[in-house]
C-alpha positions, 0 to 999 in steps of 0.5 A: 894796044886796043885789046889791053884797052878791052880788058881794061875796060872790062875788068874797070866794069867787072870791079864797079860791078862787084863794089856795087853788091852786098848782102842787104836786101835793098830790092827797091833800089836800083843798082847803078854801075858807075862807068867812065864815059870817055872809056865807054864811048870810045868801047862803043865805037870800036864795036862795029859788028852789024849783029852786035846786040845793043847796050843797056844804059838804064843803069849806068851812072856816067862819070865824066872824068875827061872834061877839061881834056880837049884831046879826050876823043881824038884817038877815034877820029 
């Protein structure tokens, strides 16, 4: 089940990513991806390698879908 939660994941971002462009010359503006932070915590604690290189969250605008889910993060622990 972890490596469908992977693709999932990826292609969440991959779609947010592309929704996100367009054709305008909106240089000044930062682009900010939308992520849920649920689905992001839990990718990011899955990924234990030593050597992983670190994650860029300057532009990542958390979406927080799980606040009221009490069991959001049990899986993990």
């Amino acid at each position: 089940m972890k490596p469908i939660l992977k693709i999932a994941a990826l292609l969440v971002f991959a779609l947010a990513l592309a929704g996100c462009s367009d054709s305008s010359n909106n240089r000044g503006q930062d682009l900010k991806i939308s992520v849920d932070f649920t689905t992001f915590v839990q990718n990011e604690i899955q990924r234990t390698a030593d050597d992983r290189e670190p994650v860029n969250i300057n532009n990542l605008e958390f979406s927080f879908n799980d606040q009221d889910n009490e069991q959001a993060f049990d899986n993990l622990f």
